[in-house]
C-alpha positions in Angstrom: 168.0 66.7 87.1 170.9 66.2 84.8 174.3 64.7 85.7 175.4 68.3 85.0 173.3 69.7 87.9 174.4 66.4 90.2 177.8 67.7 89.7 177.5 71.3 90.2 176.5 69.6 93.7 179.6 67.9 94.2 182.7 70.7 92.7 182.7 74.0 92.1 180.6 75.6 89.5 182.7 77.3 87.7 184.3 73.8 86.9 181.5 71.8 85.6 180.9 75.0 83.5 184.1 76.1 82.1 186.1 72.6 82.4 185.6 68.8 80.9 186.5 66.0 83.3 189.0 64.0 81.5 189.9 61.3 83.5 189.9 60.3 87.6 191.9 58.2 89.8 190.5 56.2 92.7 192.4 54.5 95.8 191.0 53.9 98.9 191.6 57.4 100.8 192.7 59.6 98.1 190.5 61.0 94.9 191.9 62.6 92.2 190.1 64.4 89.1 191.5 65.5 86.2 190.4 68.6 84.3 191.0 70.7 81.5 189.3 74.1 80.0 187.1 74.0 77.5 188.0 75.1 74.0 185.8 77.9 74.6 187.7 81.5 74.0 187.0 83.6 76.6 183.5 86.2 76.5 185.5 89.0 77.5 188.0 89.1 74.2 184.8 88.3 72.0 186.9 91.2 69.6 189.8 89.3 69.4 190.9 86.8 66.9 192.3 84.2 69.2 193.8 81.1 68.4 194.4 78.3 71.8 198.1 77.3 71.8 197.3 74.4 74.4 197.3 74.3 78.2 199.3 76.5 80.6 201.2 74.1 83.8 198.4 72.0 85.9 197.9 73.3 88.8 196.3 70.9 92.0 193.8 71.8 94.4 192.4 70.5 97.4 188.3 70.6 97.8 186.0 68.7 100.2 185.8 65.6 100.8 183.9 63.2 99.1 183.0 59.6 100.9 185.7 59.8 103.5 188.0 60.1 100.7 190.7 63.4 100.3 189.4 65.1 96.9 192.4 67.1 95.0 191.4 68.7 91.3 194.1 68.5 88.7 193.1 71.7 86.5 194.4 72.5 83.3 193.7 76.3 81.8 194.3 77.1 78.4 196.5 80.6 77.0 195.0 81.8 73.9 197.3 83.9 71.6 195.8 87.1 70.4 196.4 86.9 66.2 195.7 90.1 65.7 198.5 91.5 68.1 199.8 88.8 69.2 200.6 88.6 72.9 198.9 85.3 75.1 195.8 85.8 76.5 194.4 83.9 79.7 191.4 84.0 81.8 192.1 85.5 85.2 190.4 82.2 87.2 190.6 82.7 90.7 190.6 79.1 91.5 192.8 78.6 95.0 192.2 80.7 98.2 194.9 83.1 98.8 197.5 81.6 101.2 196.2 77.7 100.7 196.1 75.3 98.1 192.8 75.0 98.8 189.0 75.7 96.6 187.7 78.9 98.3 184.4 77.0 99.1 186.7 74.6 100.8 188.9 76.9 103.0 185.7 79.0 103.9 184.0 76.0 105.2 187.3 75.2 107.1 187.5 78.6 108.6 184.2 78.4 110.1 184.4 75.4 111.5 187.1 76.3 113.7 185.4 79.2 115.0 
């Protein structure tokens, strides 16, 4: 087993597969992890000529908990601009549950315990 599959354990997979963890912050109730996408244009614009003009606003995220600690995932995406047309392109990530600022793993498991 890699550290790769230990992780995909621990966050959600499309983030060990799409984002690099570029730095964490530890205190004793609170972690956070930083991310940020992968220079990676997206599959589905394969076509396109794109060229990555840098990261959109970081947007932060609850998940599980990890260790009795509060987990909360800093994401950055990156917007791609189309040279061809121009125009930005972004992948549509659905990252948050709607209504929370929750992981949708995380406000599923939340849901059903209260039931």
């Amino acid at each position: 087993m890699t550290s790769i599959d230990l992780l995909k354990f621990m966050l959600p997979d499309f983030l060990v597969e799409h984002f690099e963890v570029v730095s964490a912050e530890n205190t004793e109730e609170i972690l956070h992890l930083y991310f940020e996408e992968k220079i990676t244009p997206p599959k589905e614009f394969n076509t396109l000529k794109l060229l990555s003009k840098g990261f959109q606003d970081e947007i932060i995220i609850q998940d599980f908990p990890l260790r009795g600690k509060l987990v909360y995932l800093h994401i950055k995406r990156l917007r791609w601009t189309n040279k061809s047309k121009g125009g930005i392109i972004k992948r549509d990530w659905v990252l948050v549950a709607k209504g929370t600022r929750m992981t949708e793993e995380f406000s599923a498991f939340l849901k059903e315990i209260n039931r």
